[in-house]
C-alpha positions in Angstrom: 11.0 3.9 47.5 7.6 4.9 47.7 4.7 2.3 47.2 2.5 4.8 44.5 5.2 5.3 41.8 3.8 4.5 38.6 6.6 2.5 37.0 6.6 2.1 32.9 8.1 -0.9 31.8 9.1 -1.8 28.5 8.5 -5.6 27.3 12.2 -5.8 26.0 13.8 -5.2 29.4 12.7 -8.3 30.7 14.5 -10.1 28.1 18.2 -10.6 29.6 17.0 -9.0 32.8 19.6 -7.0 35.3 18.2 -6.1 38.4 21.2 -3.8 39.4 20.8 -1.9 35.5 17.0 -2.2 35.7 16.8 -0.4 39.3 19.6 2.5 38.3 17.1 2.8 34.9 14.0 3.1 36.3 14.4 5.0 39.9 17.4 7.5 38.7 17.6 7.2 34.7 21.3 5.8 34.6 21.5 3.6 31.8 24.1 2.9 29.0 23.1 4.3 26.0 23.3 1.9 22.6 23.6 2.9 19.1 20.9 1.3 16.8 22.3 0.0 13.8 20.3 1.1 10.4 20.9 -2.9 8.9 19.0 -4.2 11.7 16.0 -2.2 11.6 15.6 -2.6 7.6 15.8 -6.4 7.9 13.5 -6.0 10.6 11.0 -4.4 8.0 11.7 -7.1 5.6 10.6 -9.8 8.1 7.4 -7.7 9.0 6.2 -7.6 5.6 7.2 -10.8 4.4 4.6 -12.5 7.3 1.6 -10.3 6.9 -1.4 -11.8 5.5 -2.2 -15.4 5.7 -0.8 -16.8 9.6 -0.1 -20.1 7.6 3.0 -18.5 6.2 4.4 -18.3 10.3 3.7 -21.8 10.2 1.4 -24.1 8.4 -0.1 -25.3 11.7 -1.1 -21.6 12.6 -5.0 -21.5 10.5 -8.1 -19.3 10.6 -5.8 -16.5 11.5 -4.7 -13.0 9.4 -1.6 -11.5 10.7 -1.1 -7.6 11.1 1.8 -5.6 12.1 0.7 -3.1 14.8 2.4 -0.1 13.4 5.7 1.1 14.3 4.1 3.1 16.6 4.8 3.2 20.6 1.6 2.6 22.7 1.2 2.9 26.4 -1.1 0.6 28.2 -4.0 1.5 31.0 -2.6 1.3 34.4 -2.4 -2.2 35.5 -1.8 -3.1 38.9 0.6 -6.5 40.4 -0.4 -8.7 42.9 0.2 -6.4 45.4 -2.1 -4.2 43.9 1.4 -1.8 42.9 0.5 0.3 39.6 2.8 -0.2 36.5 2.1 0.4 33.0 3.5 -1.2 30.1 5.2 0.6 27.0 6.2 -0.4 23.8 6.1 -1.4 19.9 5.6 -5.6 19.0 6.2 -7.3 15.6 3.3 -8.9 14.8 -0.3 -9.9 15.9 -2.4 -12.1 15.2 -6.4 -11.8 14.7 -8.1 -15.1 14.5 -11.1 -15.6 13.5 -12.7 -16.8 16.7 -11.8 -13.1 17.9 -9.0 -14.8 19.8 -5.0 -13.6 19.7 -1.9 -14.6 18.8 1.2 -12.3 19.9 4.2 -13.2 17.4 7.8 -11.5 17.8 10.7 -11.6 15.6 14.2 -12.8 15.7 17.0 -12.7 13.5 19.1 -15.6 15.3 20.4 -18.9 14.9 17.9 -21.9 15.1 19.4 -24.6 14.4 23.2 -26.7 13.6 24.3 -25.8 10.1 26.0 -29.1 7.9 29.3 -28.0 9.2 30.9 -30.2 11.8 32.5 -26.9 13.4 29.0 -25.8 14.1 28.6 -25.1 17.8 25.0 -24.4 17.9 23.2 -26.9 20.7 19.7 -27.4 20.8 19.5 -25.9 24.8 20.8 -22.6 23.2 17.6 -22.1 21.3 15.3 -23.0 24.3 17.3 -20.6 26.3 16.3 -17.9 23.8 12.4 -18.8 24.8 12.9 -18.5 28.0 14.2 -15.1 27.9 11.8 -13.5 25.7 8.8 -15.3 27.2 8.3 -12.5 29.5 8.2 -9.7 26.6 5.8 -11.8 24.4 3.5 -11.6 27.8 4.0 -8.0 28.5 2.8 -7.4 24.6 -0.1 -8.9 25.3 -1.2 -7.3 28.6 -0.5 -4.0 26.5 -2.6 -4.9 23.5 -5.4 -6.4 25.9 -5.0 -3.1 27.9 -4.4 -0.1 25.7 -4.7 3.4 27.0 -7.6 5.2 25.6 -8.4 8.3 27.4 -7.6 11.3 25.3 -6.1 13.6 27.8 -3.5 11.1 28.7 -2.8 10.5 25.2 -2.7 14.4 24.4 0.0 14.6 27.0 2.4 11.9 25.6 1.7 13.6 22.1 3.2 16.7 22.9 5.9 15.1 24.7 6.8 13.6 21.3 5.7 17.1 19.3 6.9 19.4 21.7 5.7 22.2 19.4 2.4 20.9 17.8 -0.5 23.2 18.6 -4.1 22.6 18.4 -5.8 21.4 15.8 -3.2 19.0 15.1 -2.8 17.6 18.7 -6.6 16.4 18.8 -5.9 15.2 15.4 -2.6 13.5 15.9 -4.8 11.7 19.3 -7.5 10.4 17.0 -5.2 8.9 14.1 -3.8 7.0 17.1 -7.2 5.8 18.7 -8.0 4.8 15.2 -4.9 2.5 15.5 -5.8 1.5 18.5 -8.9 0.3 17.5 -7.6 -2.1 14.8 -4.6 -3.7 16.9 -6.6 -4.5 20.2 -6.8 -7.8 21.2 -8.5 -10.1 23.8 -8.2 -13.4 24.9 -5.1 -15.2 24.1 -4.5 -17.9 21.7 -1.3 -18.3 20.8 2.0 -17.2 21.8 5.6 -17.6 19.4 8.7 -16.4 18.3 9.9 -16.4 14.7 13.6 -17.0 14.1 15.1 -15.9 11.1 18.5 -16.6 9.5 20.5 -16.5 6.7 20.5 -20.1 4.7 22.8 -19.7 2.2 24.1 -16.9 0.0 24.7 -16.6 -3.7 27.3 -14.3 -5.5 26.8 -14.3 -9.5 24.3 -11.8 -9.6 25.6 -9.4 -6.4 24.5 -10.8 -2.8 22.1 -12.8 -2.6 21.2 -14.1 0.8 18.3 -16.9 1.3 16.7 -17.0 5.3 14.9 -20.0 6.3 12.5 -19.2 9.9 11.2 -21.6 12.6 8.5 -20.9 14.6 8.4 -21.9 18.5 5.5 -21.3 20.3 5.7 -20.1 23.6 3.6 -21.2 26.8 0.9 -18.7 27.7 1.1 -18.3 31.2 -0.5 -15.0 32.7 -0.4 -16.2 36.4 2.9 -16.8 36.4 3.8 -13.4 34.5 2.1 -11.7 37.2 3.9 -13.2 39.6 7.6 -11.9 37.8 6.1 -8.3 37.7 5.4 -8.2 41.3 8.9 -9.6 42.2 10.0 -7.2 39.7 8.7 -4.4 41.1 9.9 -5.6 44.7 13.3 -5.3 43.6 12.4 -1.7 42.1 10.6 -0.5 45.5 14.2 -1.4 47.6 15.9 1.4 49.3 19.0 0.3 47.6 19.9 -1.1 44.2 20.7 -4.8 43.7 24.2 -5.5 44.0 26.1 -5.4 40.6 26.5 -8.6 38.9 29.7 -10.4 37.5 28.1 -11.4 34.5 26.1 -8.4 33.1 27.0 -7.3 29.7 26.6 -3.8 31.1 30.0 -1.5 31.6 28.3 1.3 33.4 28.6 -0.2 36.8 32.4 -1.3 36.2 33.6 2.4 35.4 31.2 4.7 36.7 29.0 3.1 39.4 29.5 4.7 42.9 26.1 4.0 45.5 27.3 6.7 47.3 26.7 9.2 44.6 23.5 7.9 44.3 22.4 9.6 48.1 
């Protein structure tokens, strides 16, 4: 692979990283394709509005801080560059930020998973599960952040990925559709960092007299902020992108493509 590709990455695929999927995604567009279930997304609305406003209701020790929700929008960031000076940009939609009043940051995503061991002895839920859930996503709630810190601004750019999305939009509407998303822009950037976290939501208890009524309790865990280091799993990341050949597939990926359909020598 060439040294100049511009790679995109999206902060969600470093969460349960595979290098053999992530290669066959990014240098020849293989990837499984999943089905978005319409449940998920509304309760993923219901969370988003529930913790606007006020950053105490995330937690009571999160103050001076109002949190926003920065549009279901997609947003591409300037190009950034690894530590081996490589260009990459980042691309993608978060849950929530926050705007302190210091003009400091906090990035916040959301998780509808389990956070703790229910009354019920049968419970297996361990306490190293729910650390092992940080750890994965601390990578996205860093890439959210260098795409916030970094958003793309220049209008040509942004014209182009409009009428990717509106293939058959014409002008005035194209310059229009641009400024409406500078605007945006303008609202949802951020700069230094403050405070990094993950909001786990899940159902309590439920109550049947009056139809289905489901009660969530949340726990917030912050997350270390640790930029350095996030550079450092970017540039191995693209090392493994630049290779000549994909990774090797794993036993444990949750991904069937490579089990049924993978053959490197098609890929010549």
């Amino acid at each position: 692979m060439t040294n100049n590709k511009e790679y995109i990455i999206n902060p969600s695929a470093l969460s349960y990283l595979c290098n053999h999927c992530a290669y066959l995604k990014q240098n020849y567009n293989l990837q499984n394709q999943s089905i978005s279930a319409g449940i998920t997304s509304t309760l993923d609305g219901i969370e988003k509005n529930y913790f606007l406003g006020d950053s105490k209701k995330i937690d009571s020790s999160i103050t001076g801080g109002r949190t926003i929700d920065p549009y279901n929008n997609t947003f591409f960031s300037k190009i950034l560059f690894d530590k081996k000076n490589r260009p990459y940009r980042i691309k993608g939609k978060g849950d929530a930020i926050i705007k302190f009043k210091d003009g400091s940051c906090g990035i916040i995503d959301y998780k509808t998973s389990k956070f703790k061991k229910n009354t019920n002895k049968s419970d297996s839920f361990k306490p190293e599960n729910l650390q092992r859930k940080v750890d994965e996503y601390n990578s996205q709630l860093h890439a959210y952040y260098f795409l916030y810190s970094n958003l793309e601004i220049d209008e040509s750019f942004l014209k182009a990925q409009y009428q990717k999305s509106w293939p058959r939009s014409q002008e005035p509407k194209i310059t229009q559709g641009v400024n409406r998303i500078l605007n945006k822009i303008k609202e949802i950037s951020v700069e230094k960092p403050k405070i990094f976290g993950l909001v786990f939501v899940y159902p309590e208890e439920a109550n049947f007299e009056n139809g289905i009524n489901v009660t969530f309790s949340h726990k917030f865990v912050k997350v270390k902020i640790n930029t350095e280091a996030f550079n450092k799993k970017i540039t191995n990341y693209l090392d493994m992108l630049y290779k000549d050949k994909p990774p090797s597939p794993p036993i444990n990926c949750g991904c069937n493509m490579h089990k049924f359909f993978y053959d490197p020598e098609k890929l010549k």
